[in-house]
C-alpha positions, 0 to 999 in steps of 0.5 A: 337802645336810647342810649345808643340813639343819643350817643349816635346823635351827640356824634352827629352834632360833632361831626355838624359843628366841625364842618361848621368850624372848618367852613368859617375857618376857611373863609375866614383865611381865605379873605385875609389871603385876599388883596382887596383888604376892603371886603375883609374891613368890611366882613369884619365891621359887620361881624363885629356889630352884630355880635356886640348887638348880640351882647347888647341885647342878652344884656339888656334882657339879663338886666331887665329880668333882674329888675323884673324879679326885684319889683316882684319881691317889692310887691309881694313885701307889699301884699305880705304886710297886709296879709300880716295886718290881716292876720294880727287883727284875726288874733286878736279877734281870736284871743278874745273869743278864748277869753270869753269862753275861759270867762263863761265856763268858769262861773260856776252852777250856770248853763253856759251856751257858747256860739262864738267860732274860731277864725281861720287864717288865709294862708296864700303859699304862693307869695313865698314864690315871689321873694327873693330874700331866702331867708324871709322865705324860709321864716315865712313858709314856717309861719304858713305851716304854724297858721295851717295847725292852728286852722286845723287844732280852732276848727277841732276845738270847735267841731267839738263844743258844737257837737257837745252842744247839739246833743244837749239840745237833743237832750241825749245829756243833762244838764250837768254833764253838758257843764262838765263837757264844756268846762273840759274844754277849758284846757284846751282853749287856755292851749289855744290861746296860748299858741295865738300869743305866740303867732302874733308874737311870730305876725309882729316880727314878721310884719317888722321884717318886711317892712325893713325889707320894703326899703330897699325898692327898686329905683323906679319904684321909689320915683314913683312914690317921690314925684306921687302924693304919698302923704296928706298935703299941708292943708289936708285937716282943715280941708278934711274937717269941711268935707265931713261937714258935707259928707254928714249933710248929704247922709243925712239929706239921703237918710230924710229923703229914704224915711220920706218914701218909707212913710209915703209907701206905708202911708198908701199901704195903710189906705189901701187896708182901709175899710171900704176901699175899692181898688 
């Protein structure tokens, strides 16, 4: 029944715009037919205008969507390079709990207490949306699957040292079989580490890539950084050096004045815990 309905309604719409071209095109012939050439300049003129108006305007909104879509990609490189930034520092925080844990557990005959956890990554899927480079896109959705199995393998990883943990301290094991169940584990930190080289190796490139990406910014855009300060004027060490001398005044006037009121208020606290005060 639908399909008899649309197809009813696709031969109506033929039969609207045959009427509609045959009515322009009698119009049409009957003004050329006509003796006053004056109206038909005119009919012409204004039919001219308003279809290159139309033009005019489709393009325009055309270019502007264009250009819309370019300082999206711009700003999105901009996010994304802090968001690799980001990530390389939760790395190196990362690979510096392994070590720890690798150094701990391999001194031998001691109780190994380890309370250090695994940082997880911000992985933000909607910047793949506002790139326009596919490639980058696909390099970059590859890299959020890669950061997602890492959350996923440090927070196992960690559910289980805390795990072996509280049942030692519930002393449901001993002693040695808590060093035997952490030293176990050495493996899979070594893996881990192992996977965090490789992700900031993957952070390094990538962070490489949107910057070479980054320059080509939209015309404006690159105005903008031409005519604003994007840099520390000539004059701006020595003019640096004065203000860290009054900035470090004014911590320390702030710090003295805070002390002073701390001792002040002990000062009554302790006179009101005399003997024989009466307030």
């Amino acid at each position: 029944m639908r399909e008899w309905l649309f197809r009813l309604g696709i031969v109506v719409a033929a039969i609207l715009c045959g009427v509609v071209a045959a009515s322009g095109t009698w119009l049409f012939w009957d003004t050329v037919k006509m003796s006053d050439q004056d109206a038909f300049r005119a009919l012409l003129g204004a039919f001219a205008g308003a279809f290159f108006a139309f033009l005019f305007v489709r393009l325009a909104e055309g270019l502007k969507r264009i250009y819309d879509r370019k300082e999206k990609h711009h700003t999105t490189l901009v996010r994304l390079e802090h968001y690799f930034n980001d990530s390389l520092n939760i790395t190196s925080d990362n690979i510096f709990i392994a070590d720890t844990f690798l150094e701990k557990s391999f001194q031998p005959d001691q109780l190994i207490v380890f309370s250090n956890r695994f940082y997880n990554y911000p992985i933000d899927r909607e910047l793949v949306l506002g790139l326009t480079n596919l490639d980058f896109a696909n390099d970059l959705y590859t890299l959020n699957v890669e950061l997602r199995k890492l959350n996923d393998s440090m927070a196992t990883l960690d559910r289980s040292c805390a795990q072996v943990m509280r049942v030692f301290l519930s002393k449901n094991i001993d002693l040695d079989t808590y060093i035997a169940s952490i030293r176990y584990s050495r493996h899979r930190y070594v893996e881990i580490r192992e996977f965090l080289l490789e992700v900031k190796s993957d952070l390094v490139r990538m962070l490489a890539i949107a910057r070479l990406l980054n320059c080509d910014a939209p015309f404006l855009v690159r105005v903008i950084c031409t005519l604003a300060k994007s840099s520390y004027p000539r004059r701006f060490k020595s003019q640096l050096k004065e203000e860290l001398v009054r900035v470090n005044a004014e911590v320390e006037e702030n710090a003295r004045v805070s002390q002073s009121r701390i001792n002040a208020v002990q000062a009554r606290m302790g006179h009101s815990d005399a003997p024989g005060d009466t307030r």
